[in-house]
N, C-alpha and C positions, 0 to 999 in steps of 0.2 A: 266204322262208327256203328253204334245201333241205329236198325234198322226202324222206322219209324211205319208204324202199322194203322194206318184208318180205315180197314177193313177185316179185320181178326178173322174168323172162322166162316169169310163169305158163299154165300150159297150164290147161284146163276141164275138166279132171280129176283126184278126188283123189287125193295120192297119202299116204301110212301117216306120213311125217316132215312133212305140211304142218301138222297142229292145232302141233308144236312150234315150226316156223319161227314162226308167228304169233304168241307166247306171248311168244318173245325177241323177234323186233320190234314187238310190243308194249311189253311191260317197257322193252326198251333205248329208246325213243320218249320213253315216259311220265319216262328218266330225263333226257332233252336236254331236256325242255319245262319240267320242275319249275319252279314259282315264276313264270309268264309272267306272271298277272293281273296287271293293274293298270289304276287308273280310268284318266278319261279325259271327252274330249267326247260327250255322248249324241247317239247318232243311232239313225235305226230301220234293223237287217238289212235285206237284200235283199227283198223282199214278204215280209214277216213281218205288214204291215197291206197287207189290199186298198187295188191301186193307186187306189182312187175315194173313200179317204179317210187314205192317207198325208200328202198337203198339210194336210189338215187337222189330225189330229192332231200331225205335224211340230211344225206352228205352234201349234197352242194347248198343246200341251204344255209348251211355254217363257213361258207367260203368267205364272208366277210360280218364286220361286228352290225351292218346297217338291215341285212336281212336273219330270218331263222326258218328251219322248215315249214311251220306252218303259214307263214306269210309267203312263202313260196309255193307250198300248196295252194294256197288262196287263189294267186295270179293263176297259174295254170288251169283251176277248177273255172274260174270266173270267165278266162279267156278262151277254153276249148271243151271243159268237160271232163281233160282227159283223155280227149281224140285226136288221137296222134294225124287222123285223118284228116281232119278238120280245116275248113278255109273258106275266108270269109269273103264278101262282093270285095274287098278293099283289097284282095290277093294277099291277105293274111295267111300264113301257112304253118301246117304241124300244129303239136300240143300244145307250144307258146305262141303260135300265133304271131311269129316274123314275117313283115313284109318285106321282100327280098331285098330293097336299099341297105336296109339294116342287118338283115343277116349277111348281105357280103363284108361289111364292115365288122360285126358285133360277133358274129358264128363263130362256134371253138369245134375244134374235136376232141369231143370227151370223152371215145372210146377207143382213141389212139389207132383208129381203124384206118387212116392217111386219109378219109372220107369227110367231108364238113358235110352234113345232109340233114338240112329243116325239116325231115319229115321222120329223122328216128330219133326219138326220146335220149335214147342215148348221147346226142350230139344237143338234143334241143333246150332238155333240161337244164342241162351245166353252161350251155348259152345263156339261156333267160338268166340264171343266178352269175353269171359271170357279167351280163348287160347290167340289171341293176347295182353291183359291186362299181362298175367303171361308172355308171351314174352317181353312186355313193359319192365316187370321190373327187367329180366334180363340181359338187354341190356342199363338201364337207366344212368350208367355211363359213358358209349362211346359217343365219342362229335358227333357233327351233328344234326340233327332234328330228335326228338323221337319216331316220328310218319313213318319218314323214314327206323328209324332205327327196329323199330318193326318191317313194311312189310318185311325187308332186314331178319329179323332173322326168320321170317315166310317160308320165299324162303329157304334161305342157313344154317340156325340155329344158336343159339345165338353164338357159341364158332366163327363165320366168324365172326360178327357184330366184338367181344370183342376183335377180333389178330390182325382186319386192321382198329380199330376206328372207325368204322362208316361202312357205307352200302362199302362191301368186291368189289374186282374190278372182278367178275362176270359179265359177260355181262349178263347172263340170269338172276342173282340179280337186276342188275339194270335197264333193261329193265322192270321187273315184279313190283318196287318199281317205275316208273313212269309211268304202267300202270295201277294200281290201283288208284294211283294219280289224274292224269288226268280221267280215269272214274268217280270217287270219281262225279265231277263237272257235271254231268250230271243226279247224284241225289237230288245234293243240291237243296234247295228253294234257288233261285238268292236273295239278299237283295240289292241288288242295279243295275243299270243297265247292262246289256248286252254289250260285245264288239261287235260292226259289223263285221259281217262275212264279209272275205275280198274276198273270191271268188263267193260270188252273186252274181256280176251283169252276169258273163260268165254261171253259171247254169242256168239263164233266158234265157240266149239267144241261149243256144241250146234248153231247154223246148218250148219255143218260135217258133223254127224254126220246131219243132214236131206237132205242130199244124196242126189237119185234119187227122194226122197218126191214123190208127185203132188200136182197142183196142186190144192185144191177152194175155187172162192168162197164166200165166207162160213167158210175153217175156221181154227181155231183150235187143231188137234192133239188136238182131242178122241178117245176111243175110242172113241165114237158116230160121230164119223167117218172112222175108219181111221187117225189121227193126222196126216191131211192138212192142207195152210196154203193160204192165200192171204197176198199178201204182208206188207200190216202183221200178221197173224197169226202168221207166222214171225218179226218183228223182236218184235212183242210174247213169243211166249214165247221167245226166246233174253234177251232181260233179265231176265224173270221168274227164270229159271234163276240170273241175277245179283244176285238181290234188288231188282229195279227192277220196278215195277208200271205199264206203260205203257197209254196209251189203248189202245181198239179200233181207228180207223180212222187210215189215215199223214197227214190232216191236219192233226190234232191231234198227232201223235208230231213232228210239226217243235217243236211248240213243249217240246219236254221238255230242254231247254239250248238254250247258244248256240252259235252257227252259222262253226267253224273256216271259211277259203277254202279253193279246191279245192286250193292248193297246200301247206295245214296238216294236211290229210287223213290220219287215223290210221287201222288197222283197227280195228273197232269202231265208227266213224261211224257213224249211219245217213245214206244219200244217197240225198234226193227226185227225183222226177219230174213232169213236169205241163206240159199244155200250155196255161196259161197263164202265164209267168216273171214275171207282177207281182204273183199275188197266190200265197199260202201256204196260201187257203183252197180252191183247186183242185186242190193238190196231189193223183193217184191211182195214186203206186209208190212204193214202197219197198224199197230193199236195206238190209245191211251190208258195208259198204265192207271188204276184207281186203288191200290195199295192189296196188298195182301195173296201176292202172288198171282193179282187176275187186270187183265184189262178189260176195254170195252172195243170192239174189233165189227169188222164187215168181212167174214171171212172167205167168201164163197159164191160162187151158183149155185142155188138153191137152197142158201142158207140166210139168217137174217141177223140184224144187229143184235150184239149179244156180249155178254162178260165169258169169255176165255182164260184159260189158265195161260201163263207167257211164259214160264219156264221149261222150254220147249229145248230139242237139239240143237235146232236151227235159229236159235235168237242169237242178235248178232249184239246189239249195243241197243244206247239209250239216247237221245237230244230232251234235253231243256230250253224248249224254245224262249227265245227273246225276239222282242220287236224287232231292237236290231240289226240279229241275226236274219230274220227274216227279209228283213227291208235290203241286205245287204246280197240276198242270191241272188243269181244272174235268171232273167228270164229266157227263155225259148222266142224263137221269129217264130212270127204270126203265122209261117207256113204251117212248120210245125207242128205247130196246138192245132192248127185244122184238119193237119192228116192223124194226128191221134185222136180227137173226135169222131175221123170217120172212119178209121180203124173200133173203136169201139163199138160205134151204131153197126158195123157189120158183122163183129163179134156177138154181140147182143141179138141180132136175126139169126147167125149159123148156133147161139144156146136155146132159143126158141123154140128153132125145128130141129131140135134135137132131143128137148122134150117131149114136143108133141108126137117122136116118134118115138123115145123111150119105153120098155114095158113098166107097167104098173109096179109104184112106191120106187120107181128109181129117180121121182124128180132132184129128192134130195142131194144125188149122188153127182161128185164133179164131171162134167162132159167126158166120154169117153173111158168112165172105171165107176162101173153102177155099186163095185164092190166098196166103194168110199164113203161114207154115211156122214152126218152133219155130225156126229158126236164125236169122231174124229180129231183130237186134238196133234195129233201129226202135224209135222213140216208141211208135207203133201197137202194137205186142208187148207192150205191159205194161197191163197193168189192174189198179186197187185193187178194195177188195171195195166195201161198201155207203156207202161212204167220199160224202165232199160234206159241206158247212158243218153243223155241230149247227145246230138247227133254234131251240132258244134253253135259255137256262140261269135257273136260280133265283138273284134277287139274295141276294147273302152279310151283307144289311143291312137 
């Protein structure tokens, strides 16, 4: 498609009539794209599942007509991360997150290896999609959507689906069956275009108004700390600003919609970084994309909020965040978030006295290679905060 331009020949500096330019091409954008959705073939985005088990879920994702890979993606993302490690207080175990009743009953071996083992992908994947397939079809008589009704007997068991028809009036049922849903769409390869995000133009123009703000790891615009951001901290509160409530770290904010190409690109985007391009869970930058090949980014220690050029090596993809997208990620346990807080407050002391012990005009320069300058548009120049895979999540069942 042509590419829609609201920012033509921009310079990296702001100027008084830029937040309005954005506003109309935004609006006017959101009015040429109206109405693009529509279904289509499931496939999975660009490393939206790590490249070491895309094949597999791929494939077992189409083992039956009630599931497809991206709602298989979902569950798995929702349930572990992706942490094959992973296990929860409830003895939930591996990437799917089987409590061992069920995996001695539900367990396959997928890798024909005479091993059934909850704890390798290769067995656990083609479990999880071979569990829902056997809930498929216990459930395939109750009216309603059969892909609804599976998640529904995945949550509450098949005998709820079979007594109230279809997905049971559980709030925690039906909240869990439109939040796999809705995650589900942030796996998919999009086949057609993208709906315009409706609260871009307001995430620009707080991003916007951050301009020149210093950079600080681990901040979030607190007044605890001066109102400074690191990057997913800037993208996180410029939606909040929009009424979107987005994860902490930018590897998770990939998955808060689906993922326009780079030539669908609205402002308002947000656009990843990472220097691995197969997987989604390595992703560690984050901008908002404001059109014309630049976004608005926190890129650094010793560098401050500013418009970046993002056609870089190491750009990975794109999200268009939506509400429901967002409302649909799985949050991190409170541990968690507390030791990435205090992983960062101790980051932020060892970049301090690192400063103050640097030689002169190397503040600019990232900790540890003075020869790295803020002008820098490189790979290298960007850093996430305490960002890297959740470590694992509580099953929703």
């Amino acid at each position: 498609m042509k590419k829609v331009l609201v920012v033509g020949g921009i310079g990296v500096t702001a100027s008084l009539g830029f937040v309005g330019l954005l506003f109309v091409g935004t609006l006017a954008a959101a009015g040429s794209l109206a109405g693009g959705a529509a279904g289509g073939a499931v496939g999975l985005a660009k490393g939206a599942v790590p490249a070491q088990y895309q094949s597999l879920v791929q494939k077992w994702g189409n083992l039956c007509p009630a599931i497809n890979p991206a709602l298989l993606a979902a569950q798995l993302y929702q349930e572990s991360g992706f942490n094959p490690k992973a296990q929860s207080p409830a003895a939930a175990q591996g990437i799917a997150q089987f409590i061992p009743g069920t995996w001695a009953t539900h367990g396959i071996d997928g890798n024909k290896d005479g091993v059934r083992d909850v704890w390798d992908p290769q067995d656990a994947i083609p479990s999880a999609a071979y569990y829902d397939c056997e809930l498929a079809k216990y459930v395939k008589d109750a009216p309603g959507d059969p892909t609804h009704n599976m998640l529904a007997a995945y949550n509450a068991g098949p005998y709820a689906v079979i007594k109230y028809g279809g997905v049971p009036p559980y709030s925690e049922t039906q909240n869990y069956v439109k939040t796999i849903t809705d995650l589900s769409k942030s796996f998919a390869r999009p086949v057609t275009r993208v709906e315009p995000s409706k609260q871009a133009a307001q995430a620009i123009q707080y991003a916007q108004q951050k301009l020149g703000t210093p950079y600080l790891w681990g901040g979030t615009g607190t007044a605890e700390q001066g109102g400074r951001f690191d990057c997913s901290g800037l993208t996180q509160a410029a939606y909040r600003t929009a009424g979107i409530e987005l994860p902490r770290v930018a590897n998770d904010q990939y998955n808060a919609g689906p993922h326009p190409s780079r030539d669908e690109l609205l402002p308002g985007d947000l656009v990843f970084f990472s220097d691995d391009l197969t997987n989604s869970r390595a992703i560690r930058h984050v901008g908002i994309y404001v059109g014309g090949g630049y976004m608005i980014d926190a890129p650094r220690p010793g560098a401050v909020v500013r418009f970046s050029k993002m056609d870089t090596p190491d750009y990975f993809g794109a999200t268009r965040v939506t509400a429901a997208g967002a409302e649909a990620l799985p949050t991190a346990p409170a541990e968690e978030q507390e030791a990435e807080e205090q992983e960062a407050e101790e980051q932020e002391t060892e970049e301090q006295a690192e400063q103050e012990e640097a030689p002169e005009g190397a503040a600019d320069a990232e900790p540890g290679d003075e020869a790295r300058r803020e002008e820098s548009e490189t790979s290298e120049g960007r850093s996430d905060e305490a960002g890297g895979p959740s470590v694992s999540r509580a099953p929703s069942s």
